[in-house]
VOSE-301026 format. One record per residue (C-alpha): residue in one letter; x, y, z negated. Coordinates in pm, whole numbers, plus 50000, padded with zeros to 5 digits. Example, Ala and Ser with C-alpha at 12.3 -4.5 7.8 and 13.67 -1.06 7.14 Angstrom:
2
a,51230,49550,49220;
s,51367,49894,49286;
***
This chain:
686
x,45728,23692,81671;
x,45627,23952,81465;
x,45242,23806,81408;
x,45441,23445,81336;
x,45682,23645,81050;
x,45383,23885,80924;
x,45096,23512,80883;
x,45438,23388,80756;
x,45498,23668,80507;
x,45125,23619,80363;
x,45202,23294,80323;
x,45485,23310,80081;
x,45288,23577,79886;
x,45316,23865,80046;
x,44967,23989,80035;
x,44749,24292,79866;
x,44588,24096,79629;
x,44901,23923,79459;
x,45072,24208,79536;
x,44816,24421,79321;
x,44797,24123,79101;
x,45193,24142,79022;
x,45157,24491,78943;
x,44857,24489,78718;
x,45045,24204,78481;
x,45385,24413,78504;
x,45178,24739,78432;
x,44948,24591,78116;
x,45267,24415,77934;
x,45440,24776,77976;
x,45176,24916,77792;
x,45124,24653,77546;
x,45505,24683,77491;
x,45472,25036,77438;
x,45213,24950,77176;
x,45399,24708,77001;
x,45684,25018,76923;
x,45375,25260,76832;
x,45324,24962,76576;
x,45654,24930,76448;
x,45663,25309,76378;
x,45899,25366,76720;
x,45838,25629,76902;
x,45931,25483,77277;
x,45776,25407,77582;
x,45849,25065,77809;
x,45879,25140,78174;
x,45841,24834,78397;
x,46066,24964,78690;
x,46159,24778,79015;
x,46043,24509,79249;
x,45849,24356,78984;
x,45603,24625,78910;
x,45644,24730,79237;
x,45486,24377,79345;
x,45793,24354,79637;
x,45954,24016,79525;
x,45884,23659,79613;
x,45925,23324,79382;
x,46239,23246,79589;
x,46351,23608,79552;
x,46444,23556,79173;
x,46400,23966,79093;
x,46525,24077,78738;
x,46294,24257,78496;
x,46405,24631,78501;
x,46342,24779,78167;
x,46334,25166,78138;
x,46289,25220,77739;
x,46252,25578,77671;
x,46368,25759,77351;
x,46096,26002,77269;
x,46249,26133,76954;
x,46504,26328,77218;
x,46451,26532,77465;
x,46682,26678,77726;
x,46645,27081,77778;
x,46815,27242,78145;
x,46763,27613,77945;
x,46752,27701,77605;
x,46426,27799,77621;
x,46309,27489,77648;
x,46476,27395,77284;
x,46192,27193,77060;
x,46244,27190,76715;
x,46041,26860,76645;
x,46284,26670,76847;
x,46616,26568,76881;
x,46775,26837,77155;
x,47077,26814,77399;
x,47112,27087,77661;
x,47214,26932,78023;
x,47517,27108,78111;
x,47729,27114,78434;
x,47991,27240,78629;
x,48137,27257,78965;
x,48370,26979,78921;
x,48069,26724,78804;
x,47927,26441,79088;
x,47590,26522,79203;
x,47318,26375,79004;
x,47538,26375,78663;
x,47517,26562,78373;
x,47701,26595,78022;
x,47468,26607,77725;
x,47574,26873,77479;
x,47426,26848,77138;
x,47222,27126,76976;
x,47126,27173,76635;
x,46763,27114,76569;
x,46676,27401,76326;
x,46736,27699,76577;
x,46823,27706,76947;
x,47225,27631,76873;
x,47534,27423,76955;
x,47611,27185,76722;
x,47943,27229,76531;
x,48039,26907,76425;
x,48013,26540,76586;
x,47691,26370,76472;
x,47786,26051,76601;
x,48129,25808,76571;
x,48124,25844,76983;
x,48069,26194,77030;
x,48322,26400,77142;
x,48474,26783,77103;
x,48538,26964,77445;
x,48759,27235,77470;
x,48486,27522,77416;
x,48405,27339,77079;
x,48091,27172,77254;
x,47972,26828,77085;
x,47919,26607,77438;
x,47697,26271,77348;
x,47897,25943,77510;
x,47683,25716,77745;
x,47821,25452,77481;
x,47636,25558,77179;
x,47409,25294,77104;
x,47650,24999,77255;
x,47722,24909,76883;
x,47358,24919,76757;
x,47225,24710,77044;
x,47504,24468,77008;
x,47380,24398,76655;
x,47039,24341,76678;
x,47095,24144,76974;
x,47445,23933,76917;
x,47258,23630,76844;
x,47135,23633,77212;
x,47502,23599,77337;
x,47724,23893,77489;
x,47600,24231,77620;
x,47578,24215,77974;
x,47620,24596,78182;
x,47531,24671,78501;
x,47551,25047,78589;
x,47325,25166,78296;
x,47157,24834,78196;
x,47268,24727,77853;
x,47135,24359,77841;
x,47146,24022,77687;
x,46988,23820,77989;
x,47047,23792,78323;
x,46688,23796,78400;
x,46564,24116,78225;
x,46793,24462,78250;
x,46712,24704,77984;
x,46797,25067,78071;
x,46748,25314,77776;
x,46703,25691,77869;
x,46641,26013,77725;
x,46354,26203,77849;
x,46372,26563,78024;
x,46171,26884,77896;
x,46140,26963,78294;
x,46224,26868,78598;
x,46562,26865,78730;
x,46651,27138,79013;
x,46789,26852,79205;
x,46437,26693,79237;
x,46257,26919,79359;
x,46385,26854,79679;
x,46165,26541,79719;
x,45831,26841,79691;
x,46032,27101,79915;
x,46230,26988,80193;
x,46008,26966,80532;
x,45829,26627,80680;
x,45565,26546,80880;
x,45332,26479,80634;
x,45163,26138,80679;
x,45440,25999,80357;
x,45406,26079,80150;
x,45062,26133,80092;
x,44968,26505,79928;
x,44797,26290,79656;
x,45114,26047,79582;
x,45363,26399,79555;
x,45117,26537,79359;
x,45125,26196,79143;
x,45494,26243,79148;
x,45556,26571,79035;
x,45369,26487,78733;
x,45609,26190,78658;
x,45856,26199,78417;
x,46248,26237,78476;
x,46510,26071,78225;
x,46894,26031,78182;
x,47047,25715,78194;
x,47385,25628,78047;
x,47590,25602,78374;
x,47893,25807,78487;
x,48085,25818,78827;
x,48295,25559,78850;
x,48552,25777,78952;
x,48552,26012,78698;
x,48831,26052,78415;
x,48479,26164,78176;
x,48219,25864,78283;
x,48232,25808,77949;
x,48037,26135,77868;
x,47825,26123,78169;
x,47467,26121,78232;
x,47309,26041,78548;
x,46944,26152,78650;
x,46706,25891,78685;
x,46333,25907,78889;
x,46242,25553,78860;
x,45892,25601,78798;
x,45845,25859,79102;
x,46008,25559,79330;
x,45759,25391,79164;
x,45422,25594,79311;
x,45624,25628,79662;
x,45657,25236,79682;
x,45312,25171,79553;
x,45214,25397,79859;
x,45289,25152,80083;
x,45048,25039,80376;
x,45089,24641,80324;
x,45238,24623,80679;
x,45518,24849,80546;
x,45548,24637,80230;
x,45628,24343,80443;
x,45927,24505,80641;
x,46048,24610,80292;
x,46027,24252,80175;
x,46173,24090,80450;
x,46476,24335,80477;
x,46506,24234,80077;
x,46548,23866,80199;
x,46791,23948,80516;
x,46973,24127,80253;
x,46981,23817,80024;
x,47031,23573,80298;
x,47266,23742,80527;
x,47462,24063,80393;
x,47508,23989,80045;
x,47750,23689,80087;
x,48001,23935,80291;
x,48011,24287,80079;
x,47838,24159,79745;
x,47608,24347,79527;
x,47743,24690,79605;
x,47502,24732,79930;
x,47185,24674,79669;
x,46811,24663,79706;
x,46812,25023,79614;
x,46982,25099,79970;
x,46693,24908,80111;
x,46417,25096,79980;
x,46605,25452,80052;
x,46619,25328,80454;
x,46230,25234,80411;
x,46111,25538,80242;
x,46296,25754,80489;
x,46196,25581,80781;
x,45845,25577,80714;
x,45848,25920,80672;
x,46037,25994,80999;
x,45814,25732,81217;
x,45483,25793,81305;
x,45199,25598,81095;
x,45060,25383,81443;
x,45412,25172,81466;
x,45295,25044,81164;
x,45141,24741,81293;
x,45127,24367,81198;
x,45238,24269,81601;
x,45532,24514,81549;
x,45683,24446,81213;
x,46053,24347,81389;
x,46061,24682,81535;
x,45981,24849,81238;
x,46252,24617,81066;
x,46527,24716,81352;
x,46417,25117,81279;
x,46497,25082,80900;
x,46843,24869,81028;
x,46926,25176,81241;
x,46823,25401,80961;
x,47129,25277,80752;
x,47367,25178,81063;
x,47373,25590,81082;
x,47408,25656,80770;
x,47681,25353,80772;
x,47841,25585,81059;
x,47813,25923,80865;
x,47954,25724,80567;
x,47651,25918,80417;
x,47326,25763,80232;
x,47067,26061,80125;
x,46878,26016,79784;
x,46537,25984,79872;
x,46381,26211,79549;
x,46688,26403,79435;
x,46971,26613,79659;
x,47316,26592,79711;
x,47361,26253,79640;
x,47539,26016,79822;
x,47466,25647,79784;
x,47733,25495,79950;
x,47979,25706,79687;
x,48154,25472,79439;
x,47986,25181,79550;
x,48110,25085,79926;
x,48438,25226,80089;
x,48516,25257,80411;
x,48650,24862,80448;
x,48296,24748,80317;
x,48110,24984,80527;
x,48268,24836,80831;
x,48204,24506,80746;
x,47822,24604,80650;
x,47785,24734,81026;
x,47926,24455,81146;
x,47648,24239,80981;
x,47357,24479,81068;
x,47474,24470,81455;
x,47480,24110,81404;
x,47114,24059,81253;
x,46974,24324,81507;
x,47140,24091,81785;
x,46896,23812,81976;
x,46577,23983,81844;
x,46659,23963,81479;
x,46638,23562,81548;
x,46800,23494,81219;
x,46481,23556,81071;
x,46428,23187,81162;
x,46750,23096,80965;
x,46622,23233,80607;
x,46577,22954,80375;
x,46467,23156,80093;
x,46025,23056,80040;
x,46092,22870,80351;
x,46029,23130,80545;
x,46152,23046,80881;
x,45994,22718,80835;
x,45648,22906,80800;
x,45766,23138,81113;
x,45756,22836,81325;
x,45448,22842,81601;
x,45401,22510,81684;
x,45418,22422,81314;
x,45051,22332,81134;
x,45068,22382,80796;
x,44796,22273,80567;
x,44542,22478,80506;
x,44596,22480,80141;
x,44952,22646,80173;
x,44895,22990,80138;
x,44686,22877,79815;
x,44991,22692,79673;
x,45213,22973,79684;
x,44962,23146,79552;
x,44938,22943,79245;
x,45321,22955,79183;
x,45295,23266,79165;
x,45036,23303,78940;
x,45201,23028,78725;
x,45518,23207,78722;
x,45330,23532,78568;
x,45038,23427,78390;
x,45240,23385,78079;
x,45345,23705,78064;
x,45044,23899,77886;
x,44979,23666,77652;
x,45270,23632,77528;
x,45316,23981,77473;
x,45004,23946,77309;
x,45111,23677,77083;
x,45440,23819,76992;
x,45234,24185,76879;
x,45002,23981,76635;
x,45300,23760,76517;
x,45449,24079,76431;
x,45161,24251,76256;
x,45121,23989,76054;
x,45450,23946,75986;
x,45462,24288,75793;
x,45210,24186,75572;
x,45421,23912,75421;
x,45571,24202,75208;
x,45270,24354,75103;
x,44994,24292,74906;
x,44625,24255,74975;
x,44501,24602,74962;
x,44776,24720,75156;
x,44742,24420,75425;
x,44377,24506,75479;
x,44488,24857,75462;
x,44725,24810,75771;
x,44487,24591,75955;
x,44206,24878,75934;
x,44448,25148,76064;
x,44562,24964,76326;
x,44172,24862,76445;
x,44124,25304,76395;
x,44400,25331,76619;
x,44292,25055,76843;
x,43948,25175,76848;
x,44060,25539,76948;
x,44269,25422,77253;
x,43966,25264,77377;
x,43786,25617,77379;
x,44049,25801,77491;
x,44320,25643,77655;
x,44422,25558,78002;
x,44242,25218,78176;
x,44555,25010,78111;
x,44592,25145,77780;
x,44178,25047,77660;
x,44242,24679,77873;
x,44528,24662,77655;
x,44344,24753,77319;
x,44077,24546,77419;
x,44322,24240,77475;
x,44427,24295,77069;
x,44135,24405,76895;
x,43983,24088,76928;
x,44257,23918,76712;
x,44291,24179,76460;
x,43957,24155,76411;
x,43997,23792,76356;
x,44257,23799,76098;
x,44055,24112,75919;
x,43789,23842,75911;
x,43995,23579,75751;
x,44150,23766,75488;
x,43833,23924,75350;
x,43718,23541,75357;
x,44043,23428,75223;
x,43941,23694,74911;
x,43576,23560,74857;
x,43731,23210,74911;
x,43974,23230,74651;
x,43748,23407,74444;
x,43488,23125,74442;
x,43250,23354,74650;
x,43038,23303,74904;
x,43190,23479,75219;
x,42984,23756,75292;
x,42742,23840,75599;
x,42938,24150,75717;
x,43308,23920,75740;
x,43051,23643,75902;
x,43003,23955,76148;
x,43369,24040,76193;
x,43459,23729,76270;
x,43163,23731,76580;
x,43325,24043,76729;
x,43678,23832,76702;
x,43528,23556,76976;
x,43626,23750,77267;
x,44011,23712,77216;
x,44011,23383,77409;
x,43868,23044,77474;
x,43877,22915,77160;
x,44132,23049,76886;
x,43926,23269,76685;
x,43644,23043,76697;
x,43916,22787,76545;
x,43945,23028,76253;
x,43603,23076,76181;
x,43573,22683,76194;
x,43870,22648,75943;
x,43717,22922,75690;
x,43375,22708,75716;
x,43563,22397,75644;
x,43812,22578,75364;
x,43431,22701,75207;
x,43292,22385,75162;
x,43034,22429,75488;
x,43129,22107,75642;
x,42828,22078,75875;
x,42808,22428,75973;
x,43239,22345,76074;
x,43169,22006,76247;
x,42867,22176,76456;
x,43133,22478,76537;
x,43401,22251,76642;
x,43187,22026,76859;
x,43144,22337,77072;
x,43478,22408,77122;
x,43548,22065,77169;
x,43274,22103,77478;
x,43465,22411,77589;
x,43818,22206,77700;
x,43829,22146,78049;
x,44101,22112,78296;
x,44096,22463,78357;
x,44169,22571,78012;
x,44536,22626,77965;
x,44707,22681,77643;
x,44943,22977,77643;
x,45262,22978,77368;
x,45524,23165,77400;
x,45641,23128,77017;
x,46072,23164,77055;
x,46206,22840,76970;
x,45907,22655,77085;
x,45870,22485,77440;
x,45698,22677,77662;
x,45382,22565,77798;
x,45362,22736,78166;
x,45316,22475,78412;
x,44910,22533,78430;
x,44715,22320,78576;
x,44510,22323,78953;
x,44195,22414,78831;
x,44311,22705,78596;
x,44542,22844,78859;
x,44246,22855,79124;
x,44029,22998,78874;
x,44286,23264,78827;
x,44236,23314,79235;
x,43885,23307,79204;
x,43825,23556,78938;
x,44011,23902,78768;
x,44334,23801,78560;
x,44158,23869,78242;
x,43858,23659,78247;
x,44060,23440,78285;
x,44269,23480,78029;
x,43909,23502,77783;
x,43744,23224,77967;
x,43979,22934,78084;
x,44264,23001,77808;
x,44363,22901,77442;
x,44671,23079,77237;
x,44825,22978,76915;
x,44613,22985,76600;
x,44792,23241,76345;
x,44760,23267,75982;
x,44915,23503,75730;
x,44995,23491,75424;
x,44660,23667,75290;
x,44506,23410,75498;
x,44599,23114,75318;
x,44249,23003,75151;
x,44091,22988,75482;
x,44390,22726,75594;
x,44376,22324,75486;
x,44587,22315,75208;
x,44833,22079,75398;
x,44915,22345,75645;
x,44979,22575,75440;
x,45317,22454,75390;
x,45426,22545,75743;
x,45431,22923,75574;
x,45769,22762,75409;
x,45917,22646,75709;
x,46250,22852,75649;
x,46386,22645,75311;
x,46764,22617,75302;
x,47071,22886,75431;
x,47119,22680,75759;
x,46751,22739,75888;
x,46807,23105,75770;
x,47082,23116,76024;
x,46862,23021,76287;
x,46640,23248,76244;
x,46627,23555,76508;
x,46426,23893,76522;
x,46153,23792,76698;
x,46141,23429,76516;
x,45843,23673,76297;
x,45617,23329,76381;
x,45783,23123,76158;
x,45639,23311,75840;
x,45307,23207,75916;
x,45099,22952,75971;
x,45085,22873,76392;
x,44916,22569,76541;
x,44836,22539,76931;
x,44437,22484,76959;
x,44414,22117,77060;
x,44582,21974,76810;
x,44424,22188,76549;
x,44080,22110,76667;
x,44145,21757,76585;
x,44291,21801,76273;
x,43988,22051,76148;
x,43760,21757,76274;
x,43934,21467,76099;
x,43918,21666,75790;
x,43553,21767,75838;
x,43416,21468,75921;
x,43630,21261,75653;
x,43467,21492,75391;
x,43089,21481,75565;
x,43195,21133,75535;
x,43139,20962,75876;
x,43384,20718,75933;
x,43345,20682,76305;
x,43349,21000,76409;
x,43693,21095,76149;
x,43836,20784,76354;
x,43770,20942,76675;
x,43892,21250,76605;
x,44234,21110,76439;
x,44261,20889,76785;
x,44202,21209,76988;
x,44487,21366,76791;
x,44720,21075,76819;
x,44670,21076,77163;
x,44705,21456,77195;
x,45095,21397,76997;
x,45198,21063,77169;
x,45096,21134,77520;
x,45329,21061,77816;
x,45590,21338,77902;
x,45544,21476,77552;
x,45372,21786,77443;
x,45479,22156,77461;
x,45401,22462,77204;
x,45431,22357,76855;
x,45537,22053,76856;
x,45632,21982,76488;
x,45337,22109,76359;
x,45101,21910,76558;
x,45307,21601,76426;
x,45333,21694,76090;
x,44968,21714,76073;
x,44926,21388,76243;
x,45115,21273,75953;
x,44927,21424,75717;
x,44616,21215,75870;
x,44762,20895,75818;
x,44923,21014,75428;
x,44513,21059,75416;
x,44479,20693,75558;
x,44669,20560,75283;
x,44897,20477,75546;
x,45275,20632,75398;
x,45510,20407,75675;
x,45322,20598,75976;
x,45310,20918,75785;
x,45652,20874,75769;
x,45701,20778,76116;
x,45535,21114,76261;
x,45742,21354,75987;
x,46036,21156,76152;
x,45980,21230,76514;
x,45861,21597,76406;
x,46220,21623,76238;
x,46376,21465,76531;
x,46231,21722,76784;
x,46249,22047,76597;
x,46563,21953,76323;
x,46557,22321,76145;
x,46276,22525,76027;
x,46070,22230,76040;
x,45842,22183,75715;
x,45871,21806,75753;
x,46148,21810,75582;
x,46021,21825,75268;
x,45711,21631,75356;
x,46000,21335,75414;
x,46180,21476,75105;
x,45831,21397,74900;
x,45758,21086,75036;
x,46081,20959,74945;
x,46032,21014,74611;
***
């Protein structure tokens, strides 16, 4: 039984490599999140915490996103001196009445090592020794306005969101390690887990405080609790993949079996806690793929004592009981019940979970295709492939975004400082840190490129060797989107030839393991990739893929704009009237530029080029390729106006106004606000 569920459990996913996979993607987007605030002049760091960067979830599994975003402007001191004056101080204080774990946040002045006199914030509160305590609600009203256009603020325990699939905790960060945590490096164990190396790992992690009282407490309000996420983190990723398995499989019994009967209160969290402790307490040789149940049934007994004692130990901190404020006594009886229960008939209801069809695959005298594991393996990787570039995408959109507001000197200005900084994280920063750099210095470059051409363009220059240069080094962002650029600046210069050669290459490039990547808000998404690009992202690394076999947006801004056909240049003026205004969000930054999916802008570049090269047959082809590309069955994803409006544009250049019209019709009709085609309708009606 246990080789059926552990070939079973590998089929579904469950395996090193899309485990390490799952981790790498939720690792690099931390970091390029973190990058993103280093660019908006935030100091933060983004923590991907949980089952996700963990790698324990499955498709079926549904796991949030859990957020940790750090405040590194504050810092939390246990003794005064630990008081900083370049930051933002509170001292942790305590008494004997406060919960384990908990801690109220008194304010200190950041001059000299003192109390702060006065309230600094609306939600701060006096005490009665005159100490200014910080509330665990102090940012609920800044958060609800830069998010209220997402809907309500959804809390769970500390998580402030506005999604049910991501849960953003932010924390303040502590000058030292809290006394309660060291009894993760002191108290005695046998020694095979943790490994020396992983404690080691983990007493170098950071600790935080979260915004989360006891729920029994008359002052949750003004309570912190401790939080050692990223320590959980290293102790998980020290799993032996036959100890990942029970881990994920409990997660599903969980799912499946206990949380219909006493909710959300017995969490994953519990889970892990029995794991880690029973792995430490059971030798490392029971470990075994032919013994998974049993290893399942120790964790079960694990919590059916602690269920007894009414008593669940913190793994990394002490004096903490998990059960507290989360399951009485009713709800522990009942969870005993249902542990007895699954433990009963050699944990047969493993053959009753539903969830990846995982009893199905237990099945012995069932044959599954050969190609099985391989399909699950592609939903995964189509569920997470998006992920990175998008992040990617929604940086640059950002960056040049800012420059809307400045002009040209300090544009290129910004650009060069953030290719210095770029360049310098390379040298000296971690390996997810220089894969990150190295995932957006190839598009900076790019758009350095264009706007020194953009200059020489406008100028009625020839664009010079060294920008010709710069935009060489920008090739390695992707498949094609750079190299779309480069063909557009040839085209905007007057070097039609030197364009239609260009875009004949990338032409040559598409495949049906290319895959276009947008993640533009507003926008469809295009995620559903196709065979051949999800089994080259099984063949190869995830970012050679992402250079080799992938296309994202083309982006233009505003300093940009005499490298763009003068028809698209409109789509900079998307945002016209007070009603698109009203639709426009934070991270709607996109809409001020210029952004076309690759296809579709390949077409258009060719129609244009050979129109003016004047070859008739070959402009025809191309302006079939791209009516195709608009009108094909099931419709198109990305930017879907924009590919229409320029469509439309073609056939304006046909003489042909009724079909122009047409096509700025159906672009209206798919994308009603922020759509240029308004005004392209607007003008033709005149």
């Amino acid at each position: 039984m246990s080789k059926h569920l552990s070939r079973a459990l590998d089929d579904i996913g469950v395996i090193q490599g899309m485990t390490d996979m799952r981790r790498h993607i939720h690792l690099l987007f931390e970091t390029l999140a973190t990058m993103e605030g280093k660019f908006r002049g935030e100091n933060g760091t983004v923590y991907i915490v949980g089952s996700q960067s963990e790698g324990t979830t499955t498709i079926d599994m549904d796991s949030d996103t859990d957020q940790l975003i750090i405040y590194n402007d504050y810092l939390v001191v246990f003794d005064w001196a630990e008081w900083d004056q370049e930051k933002i101080i509170f001292l942790a204080i305590k008494d004997n009445t406060t919960p384990p774990q908990l801690y109220y946040l008194q304010r200190l002045r950041h001059d000299l090592p003192l109390k702060m006199d006065q309230p600094v914030n609306p939600t701060d509160e006096v005490d009665d020794e005159g100490r200014v305590l910080v509330s665990n609600k102090w940012d609920d009203n800044q958060l609800w306005k830069s998010f209220k256009h997402i809907g309500p603020m959804i809390s769970h325990g500390p998580s402030k969101s506005f999604s049910d699939k991501v849960d953003m905790v932010y924390a303040f960060p502590c000058a030292s390690m809290p006394v309660e945590c060291e009894f993760l490096f002191r108290r005695p164990r046998p020694g095979h887990y943790p490994k020396p190396e992983t404690l080691e790992r983990a007493r170098r992690c950071r600790t935080f405080l979260v915004p989360q009282g006891h729920p029994f407490s008359e002052h949750k309000h003004l309570q912190w609790r401790i939080s050692t996420s990223l320590m959980e983190r290293f102790l998980v990723f020290d799993f032996t993949s036959e100890q990942q398995h029970v881990y994920v499989l409990l997660k599903m019994i969980r799912k499946c079996f206990i949380e219909p009967v006493v909710g959300d209160d017995f969490s994953t969290f519990h889970i892990k806690t029995a794991v880690m402790f029973t792995i430490e307490s059971c030798q490392p040789y029971i470990w075994s793929r032919d013994n998974i149940i049993a290893c399942a049934v120790h964790c079960l007994n694990t919590l059916s004592r602690w269920i007894r004692m009414g008593y669940c130990p913190h793994f990394t901190t002490y004096g903490v009981n998990l059960f507290h404020g989360k399951l009485d006594k009713r709800k522990l009886n009942k969870l005993e019940d249902v542990i007895t229960q699954i433990k009963s008939h050699n944990m047969w209801c493993i053959y009753q979970i539903e969830m990846d069809m995982l009893g199905f695959h237990m099945l012995p005298d069932i044959r599954l295709l050969e190609d099985n594991r391989h399909s699950n393996q592609r939903r995964i990787l189509n569920d997470k492939l998006h992920i990175i570039p998008g992040q990617v995408l929604y940086i640059m959109s950002f960056l040049m975004s800012a420059s809307r507001q400045q002009n040209i000197y300090e544009a290129l200005n910004g650009i060069i400082g953030h290719l210095q900084h770029l360049h310098f994280i390379q040298n000296s920063g971690s390996s997810l840190e220089c894969e990150a750099a190295s995932l957006l210095l190839p598009h900076l470059y790019g758009s350095l490129a264009s706007t020194l051409a953009s200059c020489c363009i406008a100028r009625q220059l020839p664009v010079k060797l060294f920008v010709i240069n710069l935009y060489k080094l920008s090739f390695q962002s992707d498949l094609m989107s750079t190299k779309l650029k480069y063909a557009s600046m040839l085209y905007c210069s007057g070097q039609c030839a030197a364009a239609a050669q260009l875009l004949s290459h990338c032409e040559g490039l598409l495949g049906p393991d290319v895959h276009h990547y947008c993640t533009c808000h507003g926008r469809p998404l295009t995620q559903n990739q196709s065979y051949a690009h999800l089994e080259a992202g099984l063949d190869g690394n995830i970012m050679e893929l992402l250079k080799s076999h992938s296309t994202m947006c083309v982006m233009f801004q505003i300093h940009e704009r005499y490298c763009v056909p003068e028809h698209l240049q409109y789509e900079m003026c998307r945002t016209m009237i007070y009603e698109d205004q009203q639709l426009r969000y934070f991270n709607n930054k996109w809409m001020d530029q210029v952004v076309i999916d690759c296809v579709p802008f390949l077409y258009y570049l060719q129609y244009l080029v050979y129109r003016q090269l004047g070859q008739p047959a070959r402009k025809t082809a191309a302006l079939q390729k791209l009516k195709d590309y608009v009108c094909r069955p099931g419709g198109i994803q990305g930017h879907v106006d924009t590919a229409a409006n320029v469509l439309a544009h073609c056939w304006e250049l046909e003489n042909q106004p009724d079909a122009a019209f047409g096509y700025y019709q159906q672009s209206v009709q798919l994308l009603p606000r922020n759509n240029i085609a308004n005004w392209h309708l607007a003008r033709l009606l005149q």
